[in-house]
C-alpha positions in Angstrom: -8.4 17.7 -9.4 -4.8 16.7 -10.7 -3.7 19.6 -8.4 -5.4 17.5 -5.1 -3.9 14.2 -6.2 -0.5 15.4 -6.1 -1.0 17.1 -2.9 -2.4 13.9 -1.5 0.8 12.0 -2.8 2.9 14.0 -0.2 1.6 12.2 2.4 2.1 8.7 0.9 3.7 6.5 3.8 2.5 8.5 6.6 -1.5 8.8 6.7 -2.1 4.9 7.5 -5.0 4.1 8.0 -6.0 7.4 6.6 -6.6 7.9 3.0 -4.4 9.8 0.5 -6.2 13.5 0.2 -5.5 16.7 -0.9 -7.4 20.0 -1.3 -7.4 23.1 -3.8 -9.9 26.0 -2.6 -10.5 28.5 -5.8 -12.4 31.9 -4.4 -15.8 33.2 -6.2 -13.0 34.5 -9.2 -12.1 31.4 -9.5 -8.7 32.0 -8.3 -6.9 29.5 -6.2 -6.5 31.1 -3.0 -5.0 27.9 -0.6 -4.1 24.3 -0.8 -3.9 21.8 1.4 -3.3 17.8 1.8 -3.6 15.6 4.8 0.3 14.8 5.4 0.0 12.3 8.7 -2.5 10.3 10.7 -4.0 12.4 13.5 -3.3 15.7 11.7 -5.1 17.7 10.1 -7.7 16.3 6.9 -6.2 17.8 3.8 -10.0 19.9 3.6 -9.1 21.7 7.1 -5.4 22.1 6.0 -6.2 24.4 3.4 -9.3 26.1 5.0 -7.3 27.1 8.3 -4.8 29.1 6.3 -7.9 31.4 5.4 -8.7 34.5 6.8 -13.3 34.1 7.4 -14.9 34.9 4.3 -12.3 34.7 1.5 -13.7 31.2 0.6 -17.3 32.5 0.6 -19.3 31.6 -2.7 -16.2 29.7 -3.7 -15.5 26.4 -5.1 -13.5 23.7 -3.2 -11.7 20.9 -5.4 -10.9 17.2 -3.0 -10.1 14.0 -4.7 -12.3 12.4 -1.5 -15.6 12.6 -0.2 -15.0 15.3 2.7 -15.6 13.2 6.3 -19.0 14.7 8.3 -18.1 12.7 11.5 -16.2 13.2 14.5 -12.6 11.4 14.6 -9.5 12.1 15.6 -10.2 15.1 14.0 -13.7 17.2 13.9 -15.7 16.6 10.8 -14.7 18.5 7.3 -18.2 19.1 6.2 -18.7 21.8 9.3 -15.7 23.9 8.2 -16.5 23.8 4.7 -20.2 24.8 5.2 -18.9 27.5 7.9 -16.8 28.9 5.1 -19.6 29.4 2.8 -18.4 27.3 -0.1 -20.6 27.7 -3.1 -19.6 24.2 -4.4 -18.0 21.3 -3.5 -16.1 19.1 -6.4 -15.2 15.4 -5.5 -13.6 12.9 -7.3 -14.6 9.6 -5.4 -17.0 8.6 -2.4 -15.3 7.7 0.8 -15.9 3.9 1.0 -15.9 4.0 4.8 -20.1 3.5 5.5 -19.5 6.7 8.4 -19.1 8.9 6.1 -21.8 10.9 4.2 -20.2 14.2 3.4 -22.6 14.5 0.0 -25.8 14.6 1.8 -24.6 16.7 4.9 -23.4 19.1 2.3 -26.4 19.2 -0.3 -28.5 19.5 2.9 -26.4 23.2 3.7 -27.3 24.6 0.1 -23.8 23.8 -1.3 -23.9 22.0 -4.9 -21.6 18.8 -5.4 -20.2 18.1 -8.2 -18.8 14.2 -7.9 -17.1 11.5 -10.3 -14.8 13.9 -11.3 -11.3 11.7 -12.2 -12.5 9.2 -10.0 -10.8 6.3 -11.8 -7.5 7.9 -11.0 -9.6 9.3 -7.6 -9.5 5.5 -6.9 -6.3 4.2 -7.8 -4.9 6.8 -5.4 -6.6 5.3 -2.7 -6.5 1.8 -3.4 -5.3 0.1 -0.5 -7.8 2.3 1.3 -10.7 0.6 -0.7 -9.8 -2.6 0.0 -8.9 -1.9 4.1 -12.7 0.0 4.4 -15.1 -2.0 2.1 -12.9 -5.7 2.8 -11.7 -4.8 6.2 -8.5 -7.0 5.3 -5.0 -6.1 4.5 -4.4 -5.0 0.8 -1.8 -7.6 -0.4 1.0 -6.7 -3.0 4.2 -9.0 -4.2 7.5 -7.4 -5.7 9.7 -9.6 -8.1 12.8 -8.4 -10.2 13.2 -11.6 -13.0 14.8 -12.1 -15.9 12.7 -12.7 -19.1 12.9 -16.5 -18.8 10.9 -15.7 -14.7 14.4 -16.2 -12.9 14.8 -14.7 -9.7 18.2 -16.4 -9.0 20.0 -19.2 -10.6 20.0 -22.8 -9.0 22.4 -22.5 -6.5 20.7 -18.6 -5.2 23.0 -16.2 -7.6 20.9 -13.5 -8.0 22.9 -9.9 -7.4 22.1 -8.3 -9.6 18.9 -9.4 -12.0 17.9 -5.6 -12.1 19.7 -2.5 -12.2 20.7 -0.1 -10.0 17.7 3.0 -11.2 15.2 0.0 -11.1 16.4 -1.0 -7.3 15.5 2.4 -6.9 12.4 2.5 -7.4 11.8 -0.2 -5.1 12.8 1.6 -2.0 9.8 4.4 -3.5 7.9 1.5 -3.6 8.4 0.1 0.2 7.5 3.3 1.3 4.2 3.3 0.0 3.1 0.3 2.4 2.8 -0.4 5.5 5.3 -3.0 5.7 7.1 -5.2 4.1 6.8 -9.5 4.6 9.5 -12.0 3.6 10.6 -15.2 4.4 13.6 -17.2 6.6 14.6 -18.5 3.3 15.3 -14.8 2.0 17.0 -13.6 5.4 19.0 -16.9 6.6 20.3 -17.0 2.3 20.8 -13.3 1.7 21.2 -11.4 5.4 19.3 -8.6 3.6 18.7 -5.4 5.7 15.5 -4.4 3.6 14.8 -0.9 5.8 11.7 0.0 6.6 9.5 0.8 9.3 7.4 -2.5 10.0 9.0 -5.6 8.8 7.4 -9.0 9.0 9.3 -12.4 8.9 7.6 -15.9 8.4 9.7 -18.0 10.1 8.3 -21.2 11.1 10.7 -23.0 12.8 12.4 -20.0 14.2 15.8 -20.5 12.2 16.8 -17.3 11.4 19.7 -14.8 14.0 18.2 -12.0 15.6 21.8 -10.8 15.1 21.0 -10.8 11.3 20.7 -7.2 9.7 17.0 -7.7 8.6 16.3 -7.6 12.7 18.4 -4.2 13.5 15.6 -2.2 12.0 12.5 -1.5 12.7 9.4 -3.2 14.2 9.3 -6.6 13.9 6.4 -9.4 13.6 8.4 -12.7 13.6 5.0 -15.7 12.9 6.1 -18.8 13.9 4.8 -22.5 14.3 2.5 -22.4 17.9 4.2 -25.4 19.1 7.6 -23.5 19.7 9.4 -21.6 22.0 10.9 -18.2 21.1 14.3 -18.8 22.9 15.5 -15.0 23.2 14.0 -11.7 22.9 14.4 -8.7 21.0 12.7 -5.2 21.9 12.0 -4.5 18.2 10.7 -7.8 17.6 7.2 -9.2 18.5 6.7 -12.8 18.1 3.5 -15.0 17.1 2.6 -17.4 17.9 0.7 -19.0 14.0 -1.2 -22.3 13.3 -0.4 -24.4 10.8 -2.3 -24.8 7.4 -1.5 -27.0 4.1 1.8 -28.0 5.6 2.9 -24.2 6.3 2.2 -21.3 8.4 -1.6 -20.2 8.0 -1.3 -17.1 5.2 -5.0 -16.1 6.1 -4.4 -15.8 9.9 -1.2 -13.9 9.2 -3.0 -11.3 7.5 -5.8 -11.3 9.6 -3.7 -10.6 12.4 -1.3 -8.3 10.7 -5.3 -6.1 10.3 -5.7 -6.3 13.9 -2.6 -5.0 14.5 -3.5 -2.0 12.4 -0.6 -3.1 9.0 -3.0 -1.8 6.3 -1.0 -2.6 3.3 2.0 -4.9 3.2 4.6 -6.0 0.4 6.0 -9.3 0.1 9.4 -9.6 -1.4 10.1 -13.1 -1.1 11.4 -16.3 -3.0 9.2 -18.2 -5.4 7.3 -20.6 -2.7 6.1 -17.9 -0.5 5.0 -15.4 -3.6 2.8 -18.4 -4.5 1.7 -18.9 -0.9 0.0 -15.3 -1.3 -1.0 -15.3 -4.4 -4.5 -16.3 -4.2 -4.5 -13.0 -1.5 -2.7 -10.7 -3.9 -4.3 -7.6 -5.1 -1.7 -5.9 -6.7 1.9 -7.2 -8.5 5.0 -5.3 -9.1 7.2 -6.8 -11.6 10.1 -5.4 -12.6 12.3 -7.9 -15.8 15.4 -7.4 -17.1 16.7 -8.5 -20.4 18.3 -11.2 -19.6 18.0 -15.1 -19.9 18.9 -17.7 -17.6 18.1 -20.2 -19.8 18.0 -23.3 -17.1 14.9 -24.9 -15.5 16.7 -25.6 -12.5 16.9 -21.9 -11.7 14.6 -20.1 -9.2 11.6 -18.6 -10.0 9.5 -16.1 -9.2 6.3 -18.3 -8.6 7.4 -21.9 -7.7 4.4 -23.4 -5.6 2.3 -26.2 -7.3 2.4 -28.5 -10.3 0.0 -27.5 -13.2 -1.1 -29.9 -16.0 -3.8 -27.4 -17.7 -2.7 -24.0 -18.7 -6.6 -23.0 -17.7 -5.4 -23.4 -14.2 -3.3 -20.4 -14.2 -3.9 -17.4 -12.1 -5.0 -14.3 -14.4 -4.1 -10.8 -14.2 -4.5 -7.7 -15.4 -1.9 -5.4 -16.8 -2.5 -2.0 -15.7 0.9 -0.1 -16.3 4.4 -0.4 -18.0 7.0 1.7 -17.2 10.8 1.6 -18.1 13.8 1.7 -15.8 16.1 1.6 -18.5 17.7 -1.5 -19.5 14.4 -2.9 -17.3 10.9 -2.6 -17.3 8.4 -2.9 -15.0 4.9 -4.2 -15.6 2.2 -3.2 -12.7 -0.4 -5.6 -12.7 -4.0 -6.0 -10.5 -6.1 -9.0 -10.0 -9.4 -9.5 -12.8 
C-alpha cells in the first residue's frame, strides 16, 4: 500500500476532480508484475493503468494493492471493477472507500468471487485524498490558508516590510504546495501592495472595488476569476481574466458565494495567501492551515498579522485547531494544522 500512495502522488496537480490513486498488481507468487497510478483527469484510472500493460492471464489468481475503492461505473472512463474481474484477480486490497455514493466497487467485486481486503492504511489512505473527501461527501470547495510569520504572528511590519520573513528552502516549498490545489485566492490589498506574480494555473483575485491594473504581473498568468462588488462595471477586458459579478455580505464581498461559485466552476481545492483580514475572512471555511514561522520577533503590535479580523474579549472565543504535522525548513518550521 505505501507503493500505491506514492504512485498516486505523481499525479498530484493534474487528476482534479479525480482522486489521487495508484495501483500495484502482485501475480499468484506474489511477485509484483505492473504498476500503475492515474496521472490526469480523463486518462486512464490508476487500476486500468497497470492492468493494460498485462499480457491476459498473468494477473490470474493474483492479488491487486489500490489505496481507493476501484470505480464499478461508467465515466469518462469504463468502470475498474470489469477489468479487474476480467483479469481473474484472486483478491483485491483497499485502503479507503470511495466517498463518491456511485461507487460500489466492494460489492460488485465480492459479487465476482474475488475477496477484499479493505481498511488497509486508510488513515494515510485518507489524508491522500483529502480534498477529495470534502469535494464528494460536502460538495464544496476544500479551503486551505498559507502564512509565513515570525514567532510574535507577524506577516509584515506596520508600514508592509515583509521580504523576507521566511527563507529561501521554505519559499520553496510553497511553490510544492500551490501545486497541489487547484488554485490559489488573494486579495487587492496583496496585488495593488506587492505586484506579486504568484504563478499558477487558476488564480483568483477578490477585488471589490475593482482597484487593482490588469497590467499588474499577478494578471499575465493564468486563468483569472477577478469577484467584484455587483454594483460595478468592469471597465476593460482581459482574455485570461473572467470577472464576477459578487454580492455583498458583513460589509465585504460574500466568502460563501465565492466558494460556492468557485465549485460550480469546477476549482476543487483553493489556497488563500493573503493579508491578515482576508485569512480571517475564510477562516470559519478553512479545512486545512499551512504555517510556516521563522525565528524571528517583530516585537511591535502595530505590525501586520497573520489573522487580523475581529476584536476578542474571551480567549474561549478563539478558533481551535489541530496540529497534525511539523516539519523543518531549516532556520523555519512549518506546522500543518486541520480543523477539530
Amino acid at each position: 500500500m505505501n507503493i500505491c500512495l506514492e504512485l498516486a502522488m505523481k499525479g498530484r496537480g493534474k487528476t482534479s476532480p479525480n482522486p489521487l490513486v495508484g495501483c500495484v498488481v502482485l501475480d499468484k507468487d506474489g511477485e509484483i508484475i505492473s504498476t500503475g497510478y492515474h496521472s490526469k483527469c480523463g486518462e486512464n484510472h490508476a487500476e486500468r493503468d497497470a492492468l493494460l500493460k498485462l499480457e491476459k492471464g498473468q494477473a490470474k489468481g493474483g492479488i491487486l494493492y489500490v489505496n481507493l475503492e476501484p470505480c464499478s461505473h461508467y465515466g469518462k472512463t469504463p468502470p475498474c471493477t470489469d477489468l479487474i474481474i476480467e483479469h481473474g484477480l484472486k483478491t483485491v486490497v483497499i485502503g479507503m472507500r470511495d466517498p463518491n455514493p456511485k461507487v460500489d466497487g466492494v460489492s460488485k467485486l465480492r459479487a465476482a468471487g474475488i475477496e477484499v481486503i479493505e481498511g488497509v492504511m486508510v488513515d494515510e489512505c485518507r489524508k491522500l485524498n483529502e480534498v477529495f473527501i470534502v469535494n464528494q461527501s460536502e460538495r464544496r470547495t476544500f479551503v486551505a490558508i498559507k502564512t509565513a510569520t515570525t514567532l510574535d504572528g507577524k506577516i509584515a511590519t506596520s508600514n508592509g516590510s515583509s521580504k523576507w520573513i521566511t527563507s529561501e528552502l521554505a519559499r520553496n516549498e510553497v511553490k510544492i504546495i500551490r501545486e497541489k490545489y487547484d488554485a490559489i485566492l488573494t486579495s487587492s490589498v496583496t496585488v495593488n501592495s506587492d505586484n506579486p506574480t504568484m504563478l499558477h494555473a487558476k488564480k483568483v483575485i477578490l477585488d471589490r472595488n475593482l482597484s487593482t491594473d490588469l497590467a499588474a504581473k499577478f494578471y499575465q498568468h493564468g486563468e483569472i476569476f477577478v469577484f467584484y462588488d455587483e454594483k460595478l462595471t468592469p471597465k476593460s477586458d482581459k482574455n485570461n481574466v473572467t470577472f464576477i459579478k459578487c454580492p455583498l455580505k458583513d460589509g465585504g464581498l460574500d466568502i460563501e458565494f465565492i466558494l460556492k461559485e468557485l465549485y460550480n466552476r469546477g476549482v476543487m481545492s483553493v489556497l488563500v495567501e493573503s493579508g491578515g483580514r482576508l485569512n480571517g475572512a475564510f477562516l470559519a471555511y478553512t479545512d486545512k492551515i499551512y504555517n510556516f514561522i521563522a525565528p524571528k520577533i517583530v516585537g511591535d503590535n502595530k505590525a501586520k498579522s497573520s489573522f487580523d479580523y475581529r476584536d476578542v474579549f474571551d480567549i474561549s472565543e478563539a478558533e481551535v485547531f489541530e496540529l497534525s504535522e511539523v516539519v523543518k525548513f531549516l532556520p523555519d518550521i512549518l506546522l500543518i494544522l486541520h480543523r477539530k
